[in-house]
TIMI-576055 format. One line per 5 residues: number of its first residue (from 1); their letters; for each residue x, y, z of N, C-alpha, C. Coordinates in steps of 0.1 Angstrom, whole numbers, always signed. Example, Ala and Ser with C-alpha at 12.3 -4.5 7.8 and 13.67 -1.06 7.14 Angstrom:
<atoms>
1	as	+132/-57/+78/+123/-45/+78/+132/-33/+78; +128/-22/+71/+137/-11/+71/+129/+0/+79
</atoms>
This chain:
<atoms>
1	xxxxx	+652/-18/-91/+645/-18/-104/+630/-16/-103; +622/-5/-108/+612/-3/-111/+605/-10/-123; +592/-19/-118/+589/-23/-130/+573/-20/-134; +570/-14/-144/+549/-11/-150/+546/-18/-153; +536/-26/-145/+529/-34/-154/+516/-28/-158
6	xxxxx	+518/-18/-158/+507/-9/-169/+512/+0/-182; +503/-5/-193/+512/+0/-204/+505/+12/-211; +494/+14/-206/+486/+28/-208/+474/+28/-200; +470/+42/-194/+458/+41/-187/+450/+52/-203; +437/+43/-198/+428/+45/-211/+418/+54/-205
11	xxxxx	+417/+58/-194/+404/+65/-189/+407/+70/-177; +407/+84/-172/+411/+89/-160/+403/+102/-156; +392/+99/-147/+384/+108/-138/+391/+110/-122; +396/+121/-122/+407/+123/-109/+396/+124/-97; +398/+115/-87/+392/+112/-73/+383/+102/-76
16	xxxxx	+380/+97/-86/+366/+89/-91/+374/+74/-95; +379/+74/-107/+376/+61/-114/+392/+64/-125; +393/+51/-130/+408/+51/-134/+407/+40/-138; +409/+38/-159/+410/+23/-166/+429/+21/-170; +434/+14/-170/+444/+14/-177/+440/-5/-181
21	xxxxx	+454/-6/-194/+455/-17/-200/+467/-26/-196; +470/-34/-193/+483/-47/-198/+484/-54/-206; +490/-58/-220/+489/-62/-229/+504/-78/-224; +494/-84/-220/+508/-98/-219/+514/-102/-230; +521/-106/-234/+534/-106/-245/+543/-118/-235
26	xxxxx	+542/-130/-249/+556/-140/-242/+570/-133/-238; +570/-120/-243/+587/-117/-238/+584/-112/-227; +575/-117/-218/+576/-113/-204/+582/-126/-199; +598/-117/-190/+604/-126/-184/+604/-135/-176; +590/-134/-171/+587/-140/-156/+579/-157/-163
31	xxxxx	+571/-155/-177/+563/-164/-183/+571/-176/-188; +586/-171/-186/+597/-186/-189/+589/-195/-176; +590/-193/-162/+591/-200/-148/+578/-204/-145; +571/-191/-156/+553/-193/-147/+544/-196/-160; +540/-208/-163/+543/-220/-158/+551/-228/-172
36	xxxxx	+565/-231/-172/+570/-234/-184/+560/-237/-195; +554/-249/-192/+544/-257/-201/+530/-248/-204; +526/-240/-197/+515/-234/-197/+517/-221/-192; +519/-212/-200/+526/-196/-200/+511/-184/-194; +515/-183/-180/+501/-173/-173/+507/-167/-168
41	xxxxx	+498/-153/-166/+501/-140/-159/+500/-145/-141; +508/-146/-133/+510/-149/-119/+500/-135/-113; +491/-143/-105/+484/-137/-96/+487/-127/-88; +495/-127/-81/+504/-115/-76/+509/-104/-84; +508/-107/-95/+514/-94/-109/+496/-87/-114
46	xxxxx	+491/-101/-112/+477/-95/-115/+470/-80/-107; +474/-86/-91/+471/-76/-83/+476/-68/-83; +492/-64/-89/+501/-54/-87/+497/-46/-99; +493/-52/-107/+486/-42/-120/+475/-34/-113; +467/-39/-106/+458/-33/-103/+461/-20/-91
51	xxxxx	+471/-24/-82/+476/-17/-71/+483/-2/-77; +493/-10/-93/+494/+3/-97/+488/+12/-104; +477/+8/-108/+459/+14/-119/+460/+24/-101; +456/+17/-93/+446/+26/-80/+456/+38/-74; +474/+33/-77/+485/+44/-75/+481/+57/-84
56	xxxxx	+482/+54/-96/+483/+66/-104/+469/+72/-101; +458/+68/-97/+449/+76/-96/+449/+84/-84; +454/+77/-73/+455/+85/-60/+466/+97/-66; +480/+97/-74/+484/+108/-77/+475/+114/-84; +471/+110/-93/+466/+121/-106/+455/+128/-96
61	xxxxx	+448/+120/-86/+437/+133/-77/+442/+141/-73; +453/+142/-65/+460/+146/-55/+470/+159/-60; +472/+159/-76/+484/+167/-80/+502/+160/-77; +501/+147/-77/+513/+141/-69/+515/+149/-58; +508/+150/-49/+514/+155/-35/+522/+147/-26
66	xxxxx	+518/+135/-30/+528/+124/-19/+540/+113/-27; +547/+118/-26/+559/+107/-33/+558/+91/-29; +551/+90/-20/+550/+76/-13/+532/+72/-17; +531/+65/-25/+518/+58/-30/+516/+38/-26; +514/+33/-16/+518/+19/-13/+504/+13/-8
71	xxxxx	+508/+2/-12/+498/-10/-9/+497/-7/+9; +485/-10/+12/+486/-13/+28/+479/-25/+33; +466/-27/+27/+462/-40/+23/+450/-40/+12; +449/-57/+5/+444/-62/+0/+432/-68/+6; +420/-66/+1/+405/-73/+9/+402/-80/-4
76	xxxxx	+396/-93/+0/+385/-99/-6/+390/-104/-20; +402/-104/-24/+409/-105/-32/+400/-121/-41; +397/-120/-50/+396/-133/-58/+400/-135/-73; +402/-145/-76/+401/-146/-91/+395/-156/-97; +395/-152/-109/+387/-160/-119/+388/-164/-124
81	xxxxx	+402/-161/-137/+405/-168/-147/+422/-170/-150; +425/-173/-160/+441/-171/-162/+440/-160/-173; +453/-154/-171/+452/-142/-178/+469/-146/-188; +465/-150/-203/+478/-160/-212/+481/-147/-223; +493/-150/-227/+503/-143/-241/+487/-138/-247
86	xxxxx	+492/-130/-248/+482/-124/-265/+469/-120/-258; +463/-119/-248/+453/-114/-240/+463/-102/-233; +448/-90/-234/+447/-79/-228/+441/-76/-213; +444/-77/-205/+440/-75/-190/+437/-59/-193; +424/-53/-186/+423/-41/-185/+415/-44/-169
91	xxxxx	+420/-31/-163/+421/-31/-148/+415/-15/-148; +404/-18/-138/+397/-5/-133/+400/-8/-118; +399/+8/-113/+399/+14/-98/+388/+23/-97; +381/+22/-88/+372/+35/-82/+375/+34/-66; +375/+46/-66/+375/+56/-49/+365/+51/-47
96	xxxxx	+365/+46/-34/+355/+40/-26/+349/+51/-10; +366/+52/-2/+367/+63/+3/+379/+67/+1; +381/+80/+8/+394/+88/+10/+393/+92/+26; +401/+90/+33/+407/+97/+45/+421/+101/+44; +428/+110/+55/+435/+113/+53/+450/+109/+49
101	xxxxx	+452/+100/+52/+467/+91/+46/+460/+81/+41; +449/+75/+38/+447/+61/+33/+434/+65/+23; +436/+55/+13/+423/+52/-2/+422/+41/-1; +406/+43/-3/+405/+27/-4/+396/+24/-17; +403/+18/-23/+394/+12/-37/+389/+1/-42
106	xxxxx	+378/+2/-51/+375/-10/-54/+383/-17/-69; +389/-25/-71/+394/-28/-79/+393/-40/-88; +391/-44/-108/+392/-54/-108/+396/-53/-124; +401/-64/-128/+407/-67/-140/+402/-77/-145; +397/-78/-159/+392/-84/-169/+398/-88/-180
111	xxxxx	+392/-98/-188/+399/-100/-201/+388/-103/-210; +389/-98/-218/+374/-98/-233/+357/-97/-224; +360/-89/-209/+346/-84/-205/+347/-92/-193; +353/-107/-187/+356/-113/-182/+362/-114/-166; +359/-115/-155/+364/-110/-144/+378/-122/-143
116	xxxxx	+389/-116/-141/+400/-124/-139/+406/-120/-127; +402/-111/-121/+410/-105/-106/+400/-99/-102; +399/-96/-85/+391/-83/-84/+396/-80/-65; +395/-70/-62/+399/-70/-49/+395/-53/-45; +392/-53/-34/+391/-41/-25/+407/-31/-18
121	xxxxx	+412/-27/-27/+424/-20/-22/+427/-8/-9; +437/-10/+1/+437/+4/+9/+453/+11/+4; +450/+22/+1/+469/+24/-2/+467/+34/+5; +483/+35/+13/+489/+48/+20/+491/+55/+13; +491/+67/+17/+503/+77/+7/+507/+88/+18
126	xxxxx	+523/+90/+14/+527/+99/+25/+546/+103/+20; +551/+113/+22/+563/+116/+18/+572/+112/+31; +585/+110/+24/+597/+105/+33/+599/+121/+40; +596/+127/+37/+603/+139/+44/+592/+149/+57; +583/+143/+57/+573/+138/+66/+579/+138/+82
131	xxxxx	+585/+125/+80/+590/+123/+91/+608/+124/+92; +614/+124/+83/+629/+128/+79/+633/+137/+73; +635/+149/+77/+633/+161/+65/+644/+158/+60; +655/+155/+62/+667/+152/+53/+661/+143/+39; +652/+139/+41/+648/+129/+28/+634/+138/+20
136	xxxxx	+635/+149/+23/+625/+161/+8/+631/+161/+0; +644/+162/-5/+648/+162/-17/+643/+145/-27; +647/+137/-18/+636/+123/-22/+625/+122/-26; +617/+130/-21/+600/+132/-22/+602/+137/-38; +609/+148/-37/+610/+158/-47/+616/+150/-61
141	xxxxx	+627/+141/-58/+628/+131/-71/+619/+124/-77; +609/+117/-68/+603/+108/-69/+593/+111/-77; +588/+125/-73/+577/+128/-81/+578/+131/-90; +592/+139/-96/+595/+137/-108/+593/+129/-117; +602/+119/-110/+599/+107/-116/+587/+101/-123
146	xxxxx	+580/+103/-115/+562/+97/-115/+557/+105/-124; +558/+118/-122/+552/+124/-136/+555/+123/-148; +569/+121/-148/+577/+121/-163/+568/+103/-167; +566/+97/-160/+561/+83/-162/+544/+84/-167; +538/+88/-155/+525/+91/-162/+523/+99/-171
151	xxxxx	+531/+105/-173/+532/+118/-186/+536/+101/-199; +538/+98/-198/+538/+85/-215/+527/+75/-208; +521/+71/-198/+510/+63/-193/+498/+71/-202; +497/+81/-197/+486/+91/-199/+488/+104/-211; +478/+98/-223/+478/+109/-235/+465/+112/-234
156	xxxxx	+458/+122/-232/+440/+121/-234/+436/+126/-248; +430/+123/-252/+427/+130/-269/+424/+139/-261; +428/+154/-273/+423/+165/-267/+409/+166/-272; +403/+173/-263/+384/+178/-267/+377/+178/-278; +371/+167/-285/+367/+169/-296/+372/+160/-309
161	xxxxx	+382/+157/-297/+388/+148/-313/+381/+132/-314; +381/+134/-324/+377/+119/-326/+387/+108/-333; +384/+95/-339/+386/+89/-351/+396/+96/-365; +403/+94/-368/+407/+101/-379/+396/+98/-393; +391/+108/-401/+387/+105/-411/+392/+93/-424
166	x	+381/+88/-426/+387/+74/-432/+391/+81/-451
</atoms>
């Protein structure tokens, strides 16, 4: 099971910088266990919001060239606050560097301006077929996949447009 905990990215400069949103909602499944009495977004989901803000951006630079986008580690990781039902988490990424199989970004998530997460990201990226050619057809799913995904993540207003007239 694949699961987004990103429900739109709101701003995307490819190689640079990358905002998306999470809108928490009680019908998140996980908010029955965490914490019955006092319903918060789990720290580890925090970061995985973020890991997947810094994913889409390493594709969207790249043209999906690597079907494999992964955590490799987490630096400096802290937080701040609790992130509850009805609060908006918005999570930014910027390219810090790029070498060849590895990004490293700086990452952090907010709520009404508010630092609630923040951490220094490295992610790999690299295709299964790399090292298994029997597994390019996999690469080749995958990416599919990913685009058809960022394709509803990612709508940009086109050039010019603004506000709808009132």
């Amino acid at each position: 099971m694949r699961f987004s905990l990103i429900d739109r990215i709101v701003e995307l400069q490819p190689g640079v910088k990358i905002a998306a949103v999470k809108s928490l909602s009680l019908a998140e499944e996980y908010l029955a266990d965490h914490f019955p009495c006092f319903p918060v977004m789990p720290g580890v989901l925090m970061l995985e919001a973020m890991t997947q803000s810094a994913a889409w951006l390493v594709r969207a630079s790249e043209d999906f060239a690597h079907s494999m986008v992964v955590l490799k580690e987490a630096r400096n990781v802290k937080y701040g606050q609790f992130v509850e039902p009805g609060q908006t988490l918005y999570v930014t990424a910027e390219v810090l560097k790029q070498a060849e199989r590895e990004t490293t970004l700086k990452t952090q998530g907010t709520v009404d301006g508010r630092m609630t997460v923040g951490a220094r990201l490295v992610l790999e990226r690299y295709n299964l077929g790399d090292t298994q050619p029997g597994r390019a057809s996999t690469d080749e799913w995958v990416n599919k996949e990913m685009r058809a995904l960022f394709a509803v993540l990612w709508r940009p207003e086109p050039a010019g447009a603004g506000p709808a007239p009132a």
